[in-house]
C-alpha positions in Angstrom: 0.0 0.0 0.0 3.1 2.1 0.8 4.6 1.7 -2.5 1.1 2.1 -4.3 0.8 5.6 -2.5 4.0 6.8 -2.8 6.3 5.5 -5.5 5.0 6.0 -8.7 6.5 2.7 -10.2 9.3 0.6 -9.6 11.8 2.6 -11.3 11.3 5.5 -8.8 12.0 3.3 -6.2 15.2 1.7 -7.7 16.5 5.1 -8.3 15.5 6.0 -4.8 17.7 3.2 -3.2 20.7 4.0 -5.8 20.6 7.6 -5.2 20.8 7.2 -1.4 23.5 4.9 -1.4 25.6 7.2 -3.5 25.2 10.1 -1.5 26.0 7.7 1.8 29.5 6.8 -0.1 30.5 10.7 -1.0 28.5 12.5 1.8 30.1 10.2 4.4 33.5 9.9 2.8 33.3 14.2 2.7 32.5 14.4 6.3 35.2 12.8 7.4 38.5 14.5 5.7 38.3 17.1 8.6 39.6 14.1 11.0 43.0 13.2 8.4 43.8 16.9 9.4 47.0 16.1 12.2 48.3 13.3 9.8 48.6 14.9 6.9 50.1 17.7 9.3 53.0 15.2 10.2 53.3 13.2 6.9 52.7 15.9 4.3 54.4 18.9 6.2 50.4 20.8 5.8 49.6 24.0 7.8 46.1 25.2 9.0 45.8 27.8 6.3 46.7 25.2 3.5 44.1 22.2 4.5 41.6 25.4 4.7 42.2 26.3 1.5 42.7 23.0 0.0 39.1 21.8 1.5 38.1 25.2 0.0 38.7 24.5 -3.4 37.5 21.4 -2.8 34.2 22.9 -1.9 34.3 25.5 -4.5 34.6 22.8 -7.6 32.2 20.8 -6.1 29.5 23.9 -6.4 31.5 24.8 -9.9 30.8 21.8 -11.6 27.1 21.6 -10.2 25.6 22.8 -13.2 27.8 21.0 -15.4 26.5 17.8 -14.3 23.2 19.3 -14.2 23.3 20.1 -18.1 24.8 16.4 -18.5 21.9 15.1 -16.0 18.7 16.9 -18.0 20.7 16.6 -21.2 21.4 13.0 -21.4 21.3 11.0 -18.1 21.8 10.9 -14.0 24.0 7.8 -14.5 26.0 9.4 -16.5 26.8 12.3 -14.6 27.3 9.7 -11.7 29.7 7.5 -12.7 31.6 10.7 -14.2 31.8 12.1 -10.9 33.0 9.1 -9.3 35.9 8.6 -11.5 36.9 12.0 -10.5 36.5 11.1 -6.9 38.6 7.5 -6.9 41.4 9.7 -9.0 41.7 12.2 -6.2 41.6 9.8 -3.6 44.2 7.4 -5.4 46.7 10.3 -5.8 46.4 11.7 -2.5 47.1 8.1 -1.0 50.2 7.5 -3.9 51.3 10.5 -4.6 52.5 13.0 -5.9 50.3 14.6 -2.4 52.3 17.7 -1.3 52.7 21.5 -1.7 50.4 22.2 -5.0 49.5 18.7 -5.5 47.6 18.4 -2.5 45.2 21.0 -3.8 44.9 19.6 -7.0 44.3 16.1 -5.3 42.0 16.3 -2.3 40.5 20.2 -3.4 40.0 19.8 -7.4 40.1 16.1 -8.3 37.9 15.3 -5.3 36.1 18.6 -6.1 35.0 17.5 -9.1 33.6 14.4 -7.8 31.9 15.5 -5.4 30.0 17.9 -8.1 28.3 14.9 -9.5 27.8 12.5 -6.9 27.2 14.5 -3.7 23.8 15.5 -2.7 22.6 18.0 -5.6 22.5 15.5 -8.7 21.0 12.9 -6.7 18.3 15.0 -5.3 17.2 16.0 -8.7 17.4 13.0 -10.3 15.1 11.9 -8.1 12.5 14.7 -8.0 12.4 13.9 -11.6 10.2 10.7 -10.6 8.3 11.9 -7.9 4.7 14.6 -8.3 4.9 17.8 -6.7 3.1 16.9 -3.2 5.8 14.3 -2.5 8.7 15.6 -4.0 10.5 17.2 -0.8 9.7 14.0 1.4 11.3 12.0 -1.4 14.4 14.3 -1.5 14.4 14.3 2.4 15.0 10.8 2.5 18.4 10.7 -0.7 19.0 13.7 2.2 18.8 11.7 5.1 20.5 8.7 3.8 23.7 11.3 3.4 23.0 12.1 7.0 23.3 8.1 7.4 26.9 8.4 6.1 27.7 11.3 8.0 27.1 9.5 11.2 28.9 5.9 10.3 32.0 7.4 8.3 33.5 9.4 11.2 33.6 6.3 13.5 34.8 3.8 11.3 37.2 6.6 9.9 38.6 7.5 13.6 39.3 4.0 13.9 40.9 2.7 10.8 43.1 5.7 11.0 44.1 5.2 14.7 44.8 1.1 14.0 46.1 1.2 10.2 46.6 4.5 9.8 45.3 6.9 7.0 46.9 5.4 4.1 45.1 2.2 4.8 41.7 4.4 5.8 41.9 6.1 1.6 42.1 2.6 0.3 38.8 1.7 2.4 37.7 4.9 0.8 38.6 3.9 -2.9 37.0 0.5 -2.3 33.6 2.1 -1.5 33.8 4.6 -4.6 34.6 1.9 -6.8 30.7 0.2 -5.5 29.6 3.6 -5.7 30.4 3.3 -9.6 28.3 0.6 -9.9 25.6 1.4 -8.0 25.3 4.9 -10.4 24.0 2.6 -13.0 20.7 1.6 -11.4 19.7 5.5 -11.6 17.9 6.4 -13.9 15.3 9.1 -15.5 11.7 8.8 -16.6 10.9 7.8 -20.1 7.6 9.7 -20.2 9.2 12.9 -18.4 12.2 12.8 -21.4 9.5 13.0 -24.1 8.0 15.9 -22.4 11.1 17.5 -21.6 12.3 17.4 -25.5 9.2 18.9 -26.7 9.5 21.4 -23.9 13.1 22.6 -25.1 11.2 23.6 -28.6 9.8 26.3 -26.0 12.3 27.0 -23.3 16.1 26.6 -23.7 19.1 26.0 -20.7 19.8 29.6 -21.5 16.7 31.0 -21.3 15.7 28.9 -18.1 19.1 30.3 -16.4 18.0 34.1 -17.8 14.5 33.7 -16.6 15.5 32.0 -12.6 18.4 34.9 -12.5 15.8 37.6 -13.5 13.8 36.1 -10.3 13.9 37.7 -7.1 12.8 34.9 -5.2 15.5 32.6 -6.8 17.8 35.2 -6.1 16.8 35.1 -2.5 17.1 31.7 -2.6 20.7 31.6 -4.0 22.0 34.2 -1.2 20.5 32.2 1.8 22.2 29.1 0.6 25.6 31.0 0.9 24.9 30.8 4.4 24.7 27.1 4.6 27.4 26.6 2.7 29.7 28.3 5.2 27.8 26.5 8.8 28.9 23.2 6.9 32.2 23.9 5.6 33.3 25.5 8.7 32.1 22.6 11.1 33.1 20.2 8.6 36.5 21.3 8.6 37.6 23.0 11.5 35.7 21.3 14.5 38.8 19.0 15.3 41.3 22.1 15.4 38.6 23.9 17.6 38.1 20.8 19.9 41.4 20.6 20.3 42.3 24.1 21.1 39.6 23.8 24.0 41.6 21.2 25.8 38.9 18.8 24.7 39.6 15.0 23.9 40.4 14.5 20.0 37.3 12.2 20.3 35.1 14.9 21.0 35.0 15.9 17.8 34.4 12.4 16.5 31.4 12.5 18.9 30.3 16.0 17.0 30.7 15.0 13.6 29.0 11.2 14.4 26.3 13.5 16.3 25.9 15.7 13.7 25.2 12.7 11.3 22.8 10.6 13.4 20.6 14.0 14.1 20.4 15.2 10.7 18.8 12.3 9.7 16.0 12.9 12.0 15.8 16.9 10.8 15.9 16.2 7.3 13.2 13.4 7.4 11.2 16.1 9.6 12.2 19.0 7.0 11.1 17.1 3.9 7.6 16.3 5.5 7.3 19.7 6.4 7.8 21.4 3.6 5.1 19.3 2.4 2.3 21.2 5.2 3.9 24.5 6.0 5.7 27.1 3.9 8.9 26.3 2.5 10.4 30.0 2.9 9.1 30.0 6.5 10.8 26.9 7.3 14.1 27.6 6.0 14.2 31.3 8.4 13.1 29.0 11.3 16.1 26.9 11.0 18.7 29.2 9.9 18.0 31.3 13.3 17.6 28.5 15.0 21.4 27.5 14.0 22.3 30.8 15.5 20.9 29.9 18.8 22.9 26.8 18.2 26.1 28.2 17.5 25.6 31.1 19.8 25.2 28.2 22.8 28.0 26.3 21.6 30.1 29.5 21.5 29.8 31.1 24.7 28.7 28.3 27.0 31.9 26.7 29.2 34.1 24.5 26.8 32.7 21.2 27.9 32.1 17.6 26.7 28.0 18.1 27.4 28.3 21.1 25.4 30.0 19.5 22.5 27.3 16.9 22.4 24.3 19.2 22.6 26.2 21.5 19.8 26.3 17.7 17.6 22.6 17.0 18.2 21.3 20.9 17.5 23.7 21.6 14.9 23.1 18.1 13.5 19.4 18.5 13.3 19.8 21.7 11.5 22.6 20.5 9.4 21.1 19.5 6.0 17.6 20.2 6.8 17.5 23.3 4.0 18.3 21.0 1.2 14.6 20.1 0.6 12.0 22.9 1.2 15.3 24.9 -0.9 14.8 22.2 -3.7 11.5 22.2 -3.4 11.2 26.0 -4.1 13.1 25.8 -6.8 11.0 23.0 -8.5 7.6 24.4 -7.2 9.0 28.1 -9.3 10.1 27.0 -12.4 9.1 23.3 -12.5 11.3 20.3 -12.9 12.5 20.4 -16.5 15.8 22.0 -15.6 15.5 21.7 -11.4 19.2 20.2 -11.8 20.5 23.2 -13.6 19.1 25.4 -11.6 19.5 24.1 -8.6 23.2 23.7 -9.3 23.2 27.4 -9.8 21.7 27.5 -6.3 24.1 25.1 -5.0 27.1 27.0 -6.3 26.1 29.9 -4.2 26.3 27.3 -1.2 29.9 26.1 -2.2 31.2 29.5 -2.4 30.0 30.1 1.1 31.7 26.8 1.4 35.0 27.5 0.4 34.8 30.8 2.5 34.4 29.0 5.6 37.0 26.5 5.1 39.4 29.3 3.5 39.0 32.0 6.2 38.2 29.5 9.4 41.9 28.3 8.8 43.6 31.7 7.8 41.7 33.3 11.3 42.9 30.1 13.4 46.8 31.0 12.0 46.5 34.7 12.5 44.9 34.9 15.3 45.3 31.6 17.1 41.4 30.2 17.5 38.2 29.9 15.0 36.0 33.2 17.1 36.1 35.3 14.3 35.0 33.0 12.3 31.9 31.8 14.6 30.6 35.3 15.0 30.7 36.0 11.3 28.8 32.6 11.5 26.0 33.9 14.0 25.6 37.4 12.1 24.9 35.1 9.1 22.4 33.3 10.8 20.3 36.4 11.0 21.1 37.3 7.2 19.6 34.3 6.2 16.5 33.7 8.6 15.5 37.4 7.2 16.5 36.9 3.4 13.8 33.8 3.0 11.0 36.1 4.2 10.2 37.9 0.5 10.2 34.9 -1.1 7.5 34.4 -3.4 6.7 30.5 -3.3 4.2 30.7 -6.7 4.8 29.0 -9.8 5.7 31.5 -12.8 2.6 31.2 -15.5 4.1 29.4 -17.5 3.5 25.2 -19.3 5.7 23.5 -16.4 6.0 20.0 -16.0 5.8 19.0 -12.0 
């Protein structure tokens, strides 16, 4: 009865399954490069301010080749784009384990090869590929749950990676790594798109090109809204993601602290993005993504200024964790609900690049502030302020379709 209700047909569901599996493999290998920070400090001779900027780029290509993949996604296939990525993504990690690894080719192995990857398999071109089979009023729970599953990997691939790189060490740990992109190339060939929807979609390019779609969603103040908000995510991710270690260590916490915060943050996500995708389904989308980016605010805030402690870290991993991905689907959803799903991965990419510039930012300058001025707090309250930017930049948003033939 559940399928009946929910799943239009059996290849929504087989896409469903492959798309959450890939984003468990990149999400949850992603989450965990913060943790390789001290060995690679030892081993590879890297400071603060190069891992920052080296995630950063990382970051930055992964929002840079968004629509890319989009354009190969609506233009041809989401496998494709898939298995695309993940070649990228075993390259990077096979370098970085073999070398050449230091000075410029660290960058170019963990921040652009990696990058790459990531633009193509992590959560974006999943997402879409998967609203693509699912009808308007269960679209976000449908993206919730690809969303959750990378929440899954978030909470499994910091403990297993803590302990493979205490026992075997982290050369060992990227070979795990390799192992699981190399499934995550097979598994990219049980995605796919709907037959009916590509029909539609070709006679709906004789009326609406990629071109005129980005013109028309630029021209758009509500997708411009949209775009600036998810700057702000971009940077609570990239900066957590990153820099928690350095900042649970500089508190005289226990380097498995942040295990616990980045495990935490995992687990609870899960939970908030499952809750975010059914309520963007009963409540306004734009009103539910203010309510979470303040409520981060109040998160960080707490975590900030309350007594370094190992109670605090674990209520910081279970706020910030609920919060964590919960604006990927009411922010998909708007974008679909606007201009409809015939290019929601190019546009959405477009969105999502916005979030990986925010991204690179946060990693960039969270490691450059930590070397100049010896801790993260300038960073944090740039984090809180932006908080407030993006619970008051949802509120014009305009959540009604554009009058035009749309396919949802």
């Amino acid at each position: 009865m559940i399928q009946k209700e929910f799943f239009p047909n059996k290849a929504a569901l087989i896409t469903l399954i492959a798309a959450c599996l890939v984003v468990i493999i990149s999400l949850g290998i992603r989450q965990t490069f913060g943790l390789f920070f001290f060995d690679f400090e030892v081993d590879l001779g890297c400071t603060q301010t190069e891992f920052g900027f080296a995630m950063g780029i990382q970051l930055l290509f992964w929002g840079l080749l968004g629509p890319v993949f989009g354009i190969i996604t609506d233009k041809f296939s989401g496998r494709l784009a898939v298995f695309i990525g993940f070649l990228f993504y075993l390259a990077g990690i096979y370098f970085l384990n073999y070398g050449p690894n230091t000075g410029s080719w660290f960058t170019f192995d963990i921040g652009i090869l990696i990058g790459i990857g990531l633009g193509a398999t992590a959560i974006s071109i999943p997402i879409s590929i998967v609203a693509k089979h699912f009808p308007l009023n269960t679209r976000t729970m449908a993206t919730g749950i690809v969303t959750a599953a990378g929440s899954f990997g978030y909470f499994v691939s910091p403990l297993y990676t803590k302990y493979t790189l205490v026992e075997y060490g982290w050369n060992a740990t990227l070979f795990l790594f390799a192992v699981m992109i190399i499934c995550g190339l097979v598994i990219s060939l049980f995605l796919s798109t709907p037959m009916q929807l590509i029909k539609q979609e070709q006679e709906y390019e004789k009326k609406q090109s990629a071109m005129e779609a980005i013109r028309e969603a630029f021209s758009n103040k509500s997708f411009n809204y949209l775009t600036l908000g998810f700057f702000v995510c971009g940077w609570h991710i990239a900066l957590v993601a990153t820099h928690i270690p350095m900042h649970i260590r500089d508190k005289g916490l226990e380097d498995w602290t942040a295990t616990a915060i980045l495990a935490l943050i995992g687990l609870f996500n899960i939970f908030g993005t499952l809750s975010s995708g059914y309520l963007s389904t009963r409540i306004s989308k734009k009103k539910l993504l203010s309510a979470i980016y303040l409520l981060r605010g109040v998160s960080l805030i707490y975590f900030i200024f309350m007594p370094a402690s190992t109670i605090n870290a674990v209520i910081f991993g279970i706020t910030f964790g609920y919060l964590w991905l919960a604006t990927v689907p009411p922010t998909n959803g708007i974008v679909g609900h606007i201009f409809g799903t015939k290019y929601i991965t190019l546009l959405y990419g477009f969105v999502f690049l916005s979030h990986q510039v925010g991204s690179f930012l946060g990693a960039y300058l969270g490691g450059l502030f930590h070397d100049l001025y010896g801790s993260l707090d300038y960073a944090w309250y740039i984090s809180i302020a932006l908080s407030l930017f993006a619970g008051l930049i949802h509120l014009p948003i305009k959540e009604k379709a554009i009058e035009r033939l749309q396919y949802t």
